[in-house]
N, C-alpha and C positions, 0 to 999 in steps of 0.2 A: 803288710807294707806293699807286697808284690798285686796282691788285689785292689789295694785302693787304685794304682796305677792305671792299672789297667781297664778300672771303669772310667778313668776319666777319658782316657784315651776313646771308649765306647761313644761316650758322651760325646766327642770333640768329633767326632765320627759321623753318629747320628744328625748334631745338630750341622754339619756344612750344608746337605744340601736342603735344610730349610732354608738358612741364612742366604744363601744366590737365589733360592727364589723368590725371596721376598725385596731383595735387592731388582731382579730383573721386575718386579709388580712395582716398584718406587719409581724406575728410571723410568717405563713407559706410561706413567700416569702424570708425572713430572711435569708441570709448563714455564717453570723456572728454567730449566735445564739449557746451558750454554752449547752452542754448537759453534764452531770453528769453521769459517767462511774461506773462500778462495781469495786469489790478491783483487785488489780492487784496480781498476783499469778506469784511470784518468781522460776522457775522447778531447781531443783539442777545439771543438766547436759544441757544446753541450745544448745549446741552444736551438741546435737543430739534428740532433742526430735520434729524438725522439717524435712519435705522433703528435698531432696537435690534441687529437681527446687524450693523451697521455701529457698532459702537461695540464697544471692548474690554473688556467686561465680561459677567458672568454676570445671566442674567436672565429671566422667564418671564412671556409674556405671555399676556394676554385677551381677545378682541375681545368686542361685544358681544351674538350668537349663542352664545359661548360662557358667557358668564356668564349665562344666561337661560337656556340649556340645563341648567349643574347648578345653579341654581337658586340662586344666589350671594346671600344676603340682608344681609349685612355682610364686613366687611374677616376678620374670624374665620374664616367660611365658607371663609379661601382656605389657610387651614395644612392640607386635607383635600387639596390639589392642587399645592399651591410644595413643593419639597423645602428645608431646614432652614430654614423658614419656621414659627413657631408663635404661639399667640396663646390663651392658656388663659382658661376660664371662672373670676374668682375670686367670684364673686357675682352681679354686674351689672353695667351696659355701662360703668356709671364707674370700677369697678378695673381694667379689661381694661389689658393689657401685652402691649407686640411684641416678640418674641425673635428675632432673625436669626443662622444660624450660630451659635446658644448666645449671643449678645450681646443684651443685655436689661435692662431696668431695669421697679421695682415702683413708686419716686418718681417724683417731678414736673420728672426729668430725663432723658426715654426716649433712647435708645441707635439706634430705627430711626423714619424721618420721615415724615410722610403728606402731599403734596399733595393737592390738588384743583383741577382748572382751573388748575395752576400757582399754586394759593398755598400757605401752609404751615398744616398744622396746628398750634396751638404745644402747644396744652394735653394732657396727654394722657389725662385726663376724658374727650376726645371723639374718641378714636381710633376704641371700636366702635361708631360714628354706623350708619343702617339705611340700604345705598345703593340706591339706583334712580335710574331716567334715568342710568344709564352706559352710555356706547360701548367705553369701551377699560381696563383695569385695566395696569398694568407696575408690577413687581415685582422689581426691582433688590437682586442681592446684594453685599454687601461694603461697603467704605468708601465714601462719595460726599461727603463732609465738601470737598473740592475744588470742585465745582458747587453746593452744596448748602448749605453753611455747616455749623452746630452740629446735633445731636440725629442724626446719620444715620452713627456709628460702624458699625453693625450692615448698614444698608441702609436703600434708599427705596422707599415707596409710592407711585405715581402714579395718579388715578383721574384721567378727562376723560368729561364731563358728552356728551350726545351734542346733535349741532351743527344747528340748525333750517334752515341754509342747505344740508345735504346728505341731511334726512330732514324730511319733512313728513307728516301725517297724527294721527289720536289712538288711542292705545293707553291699552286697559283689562285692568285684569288682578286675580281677585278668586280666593280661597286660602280653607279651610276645613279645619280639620284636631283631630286628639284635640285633650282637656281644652279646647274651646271655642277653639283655633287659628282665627283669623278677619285677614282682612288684604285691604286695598282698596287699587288702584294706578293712577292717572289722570293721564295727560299728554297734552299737544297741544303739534303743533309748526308752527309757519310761518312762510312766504318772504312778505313785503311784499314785495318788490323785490328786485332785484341787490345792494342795498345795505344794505337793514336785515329784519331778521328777530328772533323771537321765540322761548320756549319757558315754559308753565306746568306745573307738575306737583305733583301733592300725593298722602298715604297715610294710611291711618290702619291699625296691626295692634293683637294682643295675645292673649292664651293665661290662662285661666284659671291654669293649670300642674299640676304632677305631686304637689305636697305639702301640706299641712294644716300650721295649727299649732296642734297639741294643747291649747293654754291657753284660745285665742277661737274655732276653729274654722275661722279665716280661710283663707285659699290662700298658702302662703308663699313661690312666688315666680311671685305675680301681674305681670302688665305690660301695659302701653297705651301707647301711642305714638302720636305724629301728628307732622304735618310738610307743608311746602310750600316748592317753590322758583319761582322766576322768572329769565327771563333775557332779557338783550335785547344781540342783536348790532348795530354800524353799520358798516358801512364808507367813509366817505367817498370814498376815494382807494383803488390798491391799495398804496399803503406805508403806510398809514393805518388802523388799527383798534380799537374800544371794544368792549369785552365788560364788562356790567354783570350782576350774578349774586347775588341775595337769598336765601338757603338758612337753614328756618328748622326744629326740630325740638326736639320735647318728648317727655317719657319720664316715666313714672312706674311702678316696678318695686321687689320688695320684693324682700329678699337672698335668697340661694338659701340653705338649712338644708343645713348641713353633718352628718354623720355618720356612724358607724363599719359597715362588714357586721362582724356576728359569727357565725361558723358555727358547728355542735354540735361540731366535735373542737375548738374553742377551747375552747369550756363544759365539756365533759366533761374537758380537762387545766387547767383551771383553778383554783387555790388560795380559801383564804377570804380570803386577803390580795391576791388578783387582784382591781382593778378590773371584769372581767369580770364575776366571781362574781355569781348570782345576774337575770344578765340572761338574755332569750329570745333563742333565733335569729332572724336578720334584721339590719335596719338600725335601729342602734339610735343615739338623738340625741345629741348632743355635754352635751347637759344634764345626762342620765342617767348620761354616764359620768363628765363633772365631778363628780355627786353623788356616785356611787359609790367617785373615787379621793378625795374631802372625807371620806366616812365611813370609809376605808382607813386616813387619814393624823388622823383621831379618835382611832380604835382604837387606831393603835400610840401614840401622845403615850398613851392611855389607859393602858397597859399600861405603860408607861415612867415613870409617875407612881405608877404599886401598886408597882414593882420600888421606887422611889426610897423609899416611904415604908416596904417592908418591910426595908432595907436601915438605916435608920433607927431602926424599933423592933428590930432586932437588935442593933445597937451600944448602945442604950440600955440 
């Protein structure tokens, strides 16, 4: 009885340390195997607190070398460098409309969304505002209606103003160009402290422009502009931070004259019932050819009124 004991005890012996090491061969072969994560940390802006190639979507961005380099003077300027990105001239900066991937609106319920500094533009009157004092432009394709709310079916603009606590100095910057092109650009930036910092900047442009209007002489799509912002950062704490930002701009600009080119092989195949008829080559006003298809659409009533009345004394 004393032996049997004792071998098992042998046995209980011998086999432990096969048993941990065939345990330690299990657990590191293992891909099942649960591990236990730290707390998860919730960021109050998710949407931007990661990369854009770290996020799943389609997108193109700016830094602010780059947008200074091609000379990027409004959100318009950027349909010449975003692919299905557009944003057309329809007179002046208050008709302007944003088209993403063919998605677009002409009313006062656009389709693609513009921040700035993280707020939203609502109106879209003031999509093609004049930008400067920018760091960074992104330019997000596709739906963002998820982070984003309403108006961003199409896609999102992001502009971010550049930050006085990582660039200090003042920059001047003065443009002259045809038809009286004139444009003045003034900002200063600086660090009070670790804690609170500043930035001022203001512009003033405008362009005589490329067109006349026939009746007073005037320049028909004249524009002047000006503008000023202000900003003031504080940090109290580092989970703690106030960004105050006064951004203020005025425009006064006359519509752009719309009208037709007409070439000589149009003139030359053209009828006396052609609109056309009777005009020079060139670019000819929307007036003239209104007048034109008015005295087209005289003519025939005219001639439609003799048939009516010869048709009349013949029965008579």
């Amino acid at each position: 009885m004393i032996k049997s004991k004792l071998s098992i005890a042998l046995l209980m012996a011998s086999s432990l340390p096969i048993g941990m090491q065939a345990n330690n061969i299990i657990e590191s072969g293992d891909t099942s195997r649960v591990y236990d994560i730290d707390e998860v940390v919730v960021i109050d802006q998710p949407k931007e607190a990661f990369r854009l190639r770290q996020q799943p979507l389609s997108s193109t961005s700016f830094n602010g070398d780059l947008i200074r380099g091609l000379n990027v003077q409004d959100v318009r300027n950027l349909s010449v460098f975003v692919p299905s990105f557009s944003m057309p001239e329809y007179g002046s900066r208050y008709t302007s409309s944003i088209y993403m991937r063919g998605i677009g609106s002409r009313v006062y319920s656009p389709a693609v969304g513009i921040y700035v500094d993280g707020m939203p533009i609502l109106s879209k009157s003031a999509f093609n505002f004049h930008t400067y004092d920018i760091d960074r432009i992104d330019v997000l394709h596709g739906p963002q209606g998820t982070l984003y709310g309403m108006n961003t079916e199409g896609g999102l603009i992001r502009l971010y103003s550049r930050n006085p606590f990582q660039y200090q100095g003042t920059d001047i910057k003065l443009s002259i160009g045809t038809k009286l092109h004139r444009q003045i650009e003034a900002s200063h930036y600086e660090k009070l402290n670790d804690k609170m910092a500043f930035s001022v900047a203001g512009f003033y442009g405008g362009q005589n422009g490329f067109f006349r209007n026939q009746y007073d002489g005037s320049h028909a799509d004249l524009i002047n502009e000006f503008g000023g912002k202000g900003r003031f950062l504080w940090r109290p704490t580092d989970r703690l931070n106030f960004d105050f930002i006064a951004d203020y701009q005025y425009t006064r600009q006359n519509g752009f004259p719309y009208g037709q080119v007409v070439t000589k092989d149009e003139l030359s195949s053209a009828t006396i019932t052609s609109p056309l008829y009777g005009l020079k080559a060139g670019t000819q006003s929307l007036t003239k050819i209104v007048k034109a298809i008015t005295a087209v659409i005289s003519s025939i009533q005219g001639w439609v009124l003799n048939l009516q009345e010869t048709d009349l004394i013949s029965i008579r």
